[in-house]
C-alpha positions as CSV (number, residue, x, y, z in Angstrom):
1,X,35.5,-35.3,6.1
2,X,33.6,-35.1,3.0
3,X,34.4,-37.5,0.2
4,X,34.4,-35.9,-3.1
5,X,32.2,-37.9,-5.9
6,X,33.5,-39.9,-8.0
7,X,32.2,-38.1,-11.5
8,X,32.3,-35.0,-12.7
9,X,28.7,-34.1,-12.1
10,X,26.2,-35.1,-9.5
11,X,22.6,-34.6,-8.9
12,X,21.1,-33.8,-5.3
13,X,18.9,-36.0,-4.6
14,X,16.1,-37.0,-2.1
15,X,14.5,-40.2,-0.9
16,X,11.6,-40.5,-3.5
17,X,12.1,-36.9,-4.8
18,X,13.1,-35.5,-7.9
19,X,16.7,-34.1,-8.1
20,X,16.9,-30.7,-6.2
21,X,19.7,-29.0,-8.0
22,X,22.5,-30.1,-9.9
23,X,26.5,-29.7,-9.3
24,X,29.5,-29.8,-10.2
25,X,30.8,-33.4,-8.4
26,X,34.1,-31.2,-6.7
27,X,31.5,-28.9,-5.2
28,X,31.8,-28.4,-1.2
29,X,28.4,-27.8,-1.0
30,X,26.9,-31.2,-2.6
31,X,25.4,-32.7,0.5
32,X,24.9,-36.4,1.4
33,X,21.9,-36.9,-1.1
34,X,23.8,-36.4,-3.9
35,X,24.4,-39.3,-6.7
36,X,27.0,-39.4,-9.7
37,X,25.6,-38.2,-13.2
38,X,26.9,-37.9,-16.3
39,X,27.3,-34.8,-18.2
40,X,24.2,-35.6,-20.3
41,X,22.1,-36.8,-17.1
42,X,23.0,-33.3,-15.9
43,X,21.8,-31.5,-19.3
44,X,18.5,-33.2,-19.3
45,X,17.9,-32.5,-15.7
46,X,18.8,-28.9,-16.4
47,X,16.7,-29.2,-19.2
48,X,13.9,-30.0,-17.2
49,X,14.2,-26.7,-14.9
50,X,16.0,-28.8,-12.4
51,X,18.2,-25.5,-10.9
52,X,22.0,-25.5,-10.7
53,X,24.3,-24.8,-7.8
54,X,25.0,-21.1,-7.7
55,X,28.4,-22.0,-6.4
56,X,30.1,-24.3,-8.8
57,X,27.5,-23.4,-11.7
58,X,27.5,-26.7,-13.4
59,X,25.6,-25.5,-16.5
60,X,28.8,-23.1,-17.3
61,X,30.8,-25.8,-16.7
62,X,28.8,-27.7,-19.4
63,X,29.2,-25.0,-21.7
64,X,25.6,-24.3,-21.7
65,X,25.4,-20.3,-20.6
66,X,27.2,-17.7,-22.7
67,X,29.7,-15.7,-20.7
């Protein structure tokens, strides 16, 4: 059973590697390299060109793509 994180946001991560997409922390399909990040950890890794989940589409959740 998968334990939901903790925050709101978390960033897939890899031993020594960048992020490798961003989510929304209830998302099913975070993995087990994912870390909790804030809301403005996740902007500036958006930012950055890191790419979002196309399931839970943190950077809607954010606010930060026009419907």
């Amino acid at each position: 059973m998968r334990v939901p994180v903790a925050t709101p946001n978390a960033a897939e991560i890899g031993a020594g590697q960048p992020p490798g997409r961003v989510h929304v922390g209830t998302c099913w399909d975070t993995g087990k390299r994912c870390a909790p990040a804030s809301a403005d950890q996740i902007r500036d890794l958006l930012a950055q060109g890191v790419p979002a989940c196309r399931l839970c589409r943190p950077d809607s959740e954010l606010g930060l793509l026009d419907s």
